[in-house]
C-alpha positions in Angstrom: -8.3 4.6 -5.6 -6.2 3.5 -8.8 -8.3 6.4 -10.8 -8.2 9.2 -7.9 -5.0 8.9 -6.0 -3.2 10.7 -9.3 -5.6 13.7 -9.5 -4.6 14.0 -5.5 -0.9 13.7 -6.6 -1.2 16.0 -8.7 -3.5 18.6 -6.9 -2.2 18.3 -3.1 0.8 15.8 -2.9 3.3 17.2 -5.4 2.0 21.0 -4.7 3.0 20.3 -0.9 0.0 20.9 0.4 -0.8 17.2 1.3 1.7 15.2 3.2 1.2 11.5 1.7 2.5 8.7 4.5 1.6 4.7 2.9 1.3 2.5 5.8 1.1 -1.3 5.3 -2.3 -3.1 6.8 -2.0 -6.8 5.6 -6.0 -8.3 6.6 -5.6 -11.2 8.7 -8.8 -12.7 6.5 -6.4 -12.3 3.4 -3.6 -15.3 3.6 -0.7 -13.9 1.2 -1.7 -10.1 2.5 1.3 -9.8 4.7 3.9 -11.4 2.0 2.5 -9.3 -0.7 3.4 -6.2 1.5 6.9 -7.5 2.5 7.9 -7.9 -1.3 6.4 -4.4 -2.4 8.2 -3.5 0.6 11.3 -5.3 -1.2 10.6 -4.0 -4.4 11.2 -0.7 -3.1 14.6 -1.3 -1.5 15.1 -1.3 -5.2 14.0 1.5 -6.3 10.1 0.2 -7.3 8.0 -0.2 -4.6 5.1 1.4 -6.3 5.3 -0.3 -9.9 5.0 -3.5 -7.6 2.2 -2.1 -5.4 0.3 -1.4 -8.7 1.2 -4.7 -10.2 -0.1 -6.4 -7.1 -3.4 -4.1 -6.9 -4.0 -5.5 -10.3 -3.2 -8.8 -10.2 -4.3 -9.4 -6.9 -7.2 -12.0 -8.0 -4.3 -14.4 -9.5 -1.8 -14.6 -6.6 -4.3 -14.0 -3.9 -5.6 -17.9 -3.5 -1.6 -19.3 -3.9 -0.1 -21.6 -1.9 2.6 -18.9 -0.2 6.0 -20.6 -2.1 3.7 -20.2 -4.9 3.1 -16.8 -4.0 6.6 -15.7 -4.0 7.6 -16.7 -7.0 4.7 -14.9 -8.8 5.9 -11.8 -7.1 9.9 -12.8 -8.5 8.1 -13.1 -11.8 6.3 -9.8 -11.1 9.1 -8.2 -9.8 11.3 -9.5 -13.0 8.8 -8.0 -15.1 9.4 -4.7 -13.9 13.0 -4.8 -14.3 14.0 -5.5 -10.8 16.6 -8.4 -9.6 13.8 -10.7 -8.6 16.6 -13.2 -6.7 17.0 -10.0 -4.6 13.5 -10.2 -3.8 13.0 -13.5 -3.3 15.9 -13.5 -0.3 14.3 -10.1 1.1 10.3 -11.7 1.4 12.1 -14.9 2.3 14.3 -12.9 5.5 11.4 -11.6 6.7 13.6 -8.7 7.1 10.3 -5.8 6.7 8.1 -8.0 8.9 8.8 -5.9 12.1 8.1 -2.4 10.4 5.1 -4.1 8.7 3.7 -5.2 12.1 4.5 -1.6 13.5 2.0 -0.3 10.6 -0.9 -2.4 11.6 -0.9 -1.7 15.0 -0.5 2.2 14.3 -3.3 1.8 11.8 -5.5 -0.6 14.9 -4.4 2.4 17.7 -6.4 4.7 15.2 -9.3 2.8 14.5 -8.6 1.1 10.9 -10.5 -2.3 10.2 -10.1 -2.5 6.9 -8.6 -1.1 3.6 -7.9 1.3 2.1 -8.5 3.4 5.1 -7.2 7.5 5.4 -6.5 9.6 8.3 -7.0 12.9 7.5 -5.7 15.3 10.1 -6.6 12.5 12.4 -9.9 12.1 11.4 -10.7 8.3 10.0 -12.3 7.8 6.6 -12.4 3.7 5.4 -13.5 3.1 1.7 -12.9 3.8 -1.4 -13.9 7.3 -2.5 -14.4 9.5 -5.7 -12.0 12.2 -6.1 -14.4 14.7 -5.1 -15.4 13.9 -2.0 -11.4 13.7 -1.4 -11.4 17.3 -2.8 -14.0 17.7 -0.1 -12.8 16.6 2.5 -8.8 18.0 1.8 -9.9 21.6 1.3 -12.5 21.8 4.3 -8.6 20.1 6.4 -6.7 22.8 4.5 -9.5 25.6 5.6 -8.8 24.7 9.1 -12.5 23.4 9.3 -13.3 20.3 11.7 
């Protein structure tokens, strides 16, 4: 998805053909899922909730196995990195205060069928996996078309 979400940026999102809505769906399987999406969550209240999205898609081999204070403080360090107030961050992960809207997400994402991620609704219609911009391309102009 790192490699095709731009070419749907730039081809449906930014042309407002595509509505893009990013829902958080922390696995249960995955221990520090649900902390890493409160703090891209709190990166954003700053302004940079997707340079910390990307840098936790990368680096999600190095703070995945961390004992959760560990955790956070990689994602102050990542958040630092990136120019944001990583004390800021640390009190938002640490209040919980995105839990709530986090847990809202999942069960949306459960009501319409989503085990695992990434997942996409398309006008309602569920696709889970990774796919190659093409059969995005697909699958967007036969939605745009009208076809089921």
């Amino acid at each position: 998805m790192l490699q095709t979400l731009p070419k749907i940026d730039e081809t449906y999102i930014q042309t407002g053909l595509v509505r893009y809505v990013v829902k958080d769906f922390p696995l249960p399987s995955h221990a520090n899922a649900q902390v890493a999406a409160e703090a891209a969550r709190c990166a954003g209240a700053q302004g940079g909730y997707w340079a910390m999205h990307g840098r936790l898609l990368e680096n999600q081999k190095e703070w995945a196995p961390q004992a959760q204070a560990d955790v956070i403080r990689t994602f102050v360090g990542y958040a630092q990195d990136l120019g944001l107030d990583g004390d800021a961050l640390r009190q938002c992960v640490e209040s919980g205060q995105f839990g709530e809207s986090i847990r809202q997400d999942q069960w949306q994402g459960q009501q319409a069928g989503v085990q695992g991620t990434p997942s996409f609704l398309i006008n309602g219609q569920l696709f889970a996996g990774a796919y190659p911009y093409e059969s995005f391309e697909e699958i967007i102009e036969a939605a745009l078309a009208g076809e089921p």
